[in-house]
C-alpha positions in Angstrom: 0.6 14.5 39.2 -1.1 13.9 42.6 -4.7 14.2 43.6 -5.7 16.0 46.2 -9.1 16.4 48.1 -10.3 20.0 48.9 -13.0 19.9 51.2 -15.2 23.5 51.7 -16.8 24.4 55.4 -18.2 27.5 56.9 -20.8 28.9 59.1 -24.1 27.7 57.7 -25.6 28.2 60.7 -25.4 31.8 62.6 -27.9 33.9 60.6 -26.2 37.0 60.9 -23.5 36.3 59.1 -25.5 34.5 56.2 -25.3 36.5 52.6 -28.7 38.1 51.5 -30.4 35.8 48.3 -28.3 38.1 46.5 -24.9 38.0 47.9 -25.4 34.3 47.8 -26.6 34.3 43.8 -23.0 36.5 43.2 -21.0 34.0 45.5 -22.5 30.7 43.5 -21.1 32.8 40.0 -17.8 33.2 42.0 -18.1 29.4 42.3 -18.7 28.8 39.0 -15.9 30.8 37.5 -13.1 29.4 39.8 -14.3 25.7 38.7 -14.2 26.6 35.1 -10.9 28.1 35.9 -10.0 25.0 37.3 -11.2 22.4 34.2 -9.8 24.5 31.9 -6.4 24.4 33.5 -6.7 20.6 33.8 -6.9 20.4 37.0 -9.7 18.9 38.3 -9.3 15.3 38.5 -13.5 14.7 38.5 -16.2 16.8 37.8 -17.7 18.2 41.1 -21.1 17.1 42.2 -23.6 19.0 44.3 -24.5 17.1 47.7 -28.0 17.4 50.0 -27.2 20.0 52.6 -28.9 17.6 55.4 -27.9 14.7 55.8 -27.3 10.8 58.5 -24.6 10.6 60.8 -24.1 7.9 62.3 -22.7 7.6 65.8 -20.5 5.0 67.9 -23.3 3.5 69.3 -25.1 2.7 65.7 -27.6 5.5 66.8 -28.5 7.7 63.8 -29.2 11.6 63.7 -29.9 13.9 61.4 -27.1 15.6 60.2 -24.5 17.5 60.2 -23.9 17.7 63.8 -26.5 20.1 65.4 -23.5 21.1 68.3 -20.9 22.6 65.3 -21.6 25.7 63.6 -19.3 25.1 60.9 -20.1 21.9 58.5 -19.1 20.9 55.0 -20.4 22.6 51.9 -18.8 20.5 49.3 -15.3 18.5 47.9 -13.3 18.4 44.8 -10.4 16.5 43.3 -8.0 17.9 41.6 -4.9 17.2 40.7 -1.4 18.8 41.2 2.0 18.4 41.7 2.4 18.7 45.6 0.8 20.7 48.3 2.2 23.5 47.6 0.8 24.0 44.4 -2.8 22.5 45.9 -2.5 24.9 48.4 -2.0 27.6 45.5 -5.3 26.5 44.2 -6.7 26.0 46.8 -6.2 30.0 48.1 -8.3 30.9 44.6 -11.9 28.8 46.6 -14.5 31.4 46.9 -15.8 29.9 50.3 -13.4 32.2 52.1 -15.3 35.3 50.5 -17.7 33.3 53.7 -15.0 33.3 56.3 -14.8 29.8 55.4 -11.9 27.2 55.6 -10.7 24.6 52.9 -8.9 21.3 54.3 -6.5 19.8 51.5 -5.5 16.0 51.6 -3.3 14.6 49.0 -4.7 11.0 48.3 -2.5 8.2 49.3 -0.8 6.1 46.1 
């Protein structure tokens, strides 16, 4: 088994395409259902954890900004590990995320041994 990094973006900034508070409640459930899925499947290789929205970045030049970048619309809403035989079966579960329900994207890295 290999682990692989999933990492979650969208659109968190262009408010018309932002759910209403309930859209949002019924996307977090979605959430919570495919990670349930997931640890009952054995495949997540840690249990997620929920990050600050804002955070630093820090630049070339050692200058620091609050982040994510203010110039992108699309920034990263969270990572898991999980584990699974190649990419094509991350890939697999990867295609279940709820964060394209958001028109968002899901980048998959296997880690390197």
């Amino acid at each position: 088994m290999n682990e692989f990094l999933l990492v979650f973006r969208r659109d968190y900034k262009t408010k018309e395409i932002q759910p209403s508070p309930e859209e949002l409640q019924a996307h977090l459930s979605r959430w919570r259902d495919w990670l349930r899925s997931l640890e009952s499947a054995n495949k997540l290789a840690r249990p997620p954890q929920p990050w600050e929205a804002n955070g630093r970045v820090l630049k070339h030049d050692k200058s620091v900004t609050d982040g994510p970048y203010a110039e992108i619309k699309e920034s990263i809403g969270g990572f898991i590990v999980i584990k699974a035989a190649d990419y094509e079966e991350a890939l697999e579960i990867a295609k279940g995320a709820p964060i394209f329900d958001l028109g968002g994207t899901v980048e998959v890295r296997m880690a390197v041994k």
